[in-house]
C-alpha positions in Angstrom: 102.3 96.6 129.5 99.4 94.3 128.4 99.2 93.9 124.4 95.2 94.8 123.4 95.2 96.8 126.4 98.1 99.4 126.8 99.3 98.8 122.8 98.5 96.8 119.6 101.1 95.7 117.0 99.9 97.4 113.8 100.6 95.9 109.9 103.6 97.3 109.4 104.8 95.6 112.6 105.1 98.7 115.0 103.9 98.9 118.6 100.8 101.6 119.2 100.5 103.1 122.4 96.8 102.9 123.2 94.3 106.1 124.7 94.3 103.5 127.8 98.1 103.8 128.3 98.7 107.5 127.7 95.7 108.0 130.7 98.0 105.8 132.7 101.3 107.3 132.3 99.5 110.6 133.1 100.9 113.5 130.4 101.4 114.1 127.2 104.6 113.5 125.4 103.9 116.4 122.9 105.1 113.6 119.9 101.8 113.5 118.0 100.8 110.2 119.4 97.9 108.3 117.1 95.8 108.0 120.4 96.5 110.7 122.4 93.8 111.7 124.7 95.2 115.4 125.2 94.5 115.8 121.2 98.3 117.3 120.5 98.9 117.9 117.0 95.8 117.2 116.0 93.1 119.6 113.8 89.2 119.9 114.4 89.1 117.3 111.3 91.3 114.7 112.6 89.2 114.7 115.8 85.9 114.1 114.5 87.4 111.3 112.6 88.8 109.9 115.0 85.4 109.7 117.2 83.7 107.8 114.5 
Protein backbone atom coordinates (compact mmCIF):
# COMPACT_ATOMS: atom_id res chain seq x y z
CA UNK A 1 0.00 0.00 0.00
CA UNK A 2 1.35 3.48 -0.95
CA UNK A 3 0.52 6.17 1.79
CA UNK A 4 -1.28 9.39 -0.33
CA UNK A 5 -2.29 6.88 -2.74
CA UNK A 6 -4.15 3.70 -1.27
CA UNK A 7 -4.52 5.60 2.49
CA UNK A 8 -3.74 8.90 4.36
CA UNK A 9 -3.11 9.08 8.13
CA UNK A 10 -5.79 11.33 9.43
CA UNK A 11 -5.52 13.85 12.83
CA UNK A 12 -6.49 11.60 15.17
CA UNK A 13 -3.71 9.27 13.90
CA UNK A 14 -5.86 6.56 12.08
CA UNK A 15 -5.24 5.07 8.62
CA UNK A 16 -7.99 5.96 5.74
CA UNK A 17 -8.50 3.70 3.13
CA UNK A 18 -8.67 5.85 0.01
CA UNK A 19 -11.64 5.59 -3.20
CA UNK A 20 -8.23 4.46 -5.14
CA UNK A 21 -7.79 1.33 -2.80
CA UNK A 22 -11.34 0.14 -2.38
CA UNK A 23 -11.43 0.13 -6.66
CA UNK A 24 -8.38 -1.98 -6.28
CA UNK A 25 -9.39 -4.50 -3.82
CA UNK A 26 -12.58 -4.81 -6.00
CA UNK A 27 -15.83 -5.06 -3.46
CA UNK A 28 -17.33 -3.55 -0.94
CA UNK A 29 -16.72 -4.46 2.66
CA UNK A 30 -20.35 -3.30 3.72
CA UNK A 31 -18.48 -1.34 6.86
CA UNK A 32 -19.47 2.20 6.03
CA UNK A 33 -16.03 3.12 4.68
CA UNK A 34 -15.41 7.24 4.47
CA UNK A 35 -14.50 6.64 0.69
CA UNK A 36 -16.36 4.07 -0.53
CA UNK A 37 -17.02 4.13 -4.07
CA UNK A 38 -20.11 1.70 -3.90
CA UNK A 39 -21.82 4.60 -1.64
CA UNK A 40 -22.82 1.85 1.40
CA UNK A 41 -24.36 3.50 4.22
CA UNK A 42 -24.43 6.54 2.85
CA UNK A 43 -27.76 9.08 2.25
CA UNK A 44 -28.50 11.32 -0.91
CA UNK A 45 -26.98 14.23 1.49
CA UNK A 46 -23.83 12.69 2.40
CA UNK A 47 -23.21 12.06 -1.31
CA UNK A 48 -23.54 15.46 -2.62
CA UNK A 49 -21.30 16.47 0.08
CA UNK A 50 -19.02 14.44 -0.55
CA UNK A 51 -18.70 15.46 -4.36
CA UNK A 52 -18.00 18.96 -3.42
Amino acid sequence: MKEGEDYYINKDGLYVLTEVYHLKRGYCCENGCKHCPWNFGKNEEDIKSDKK
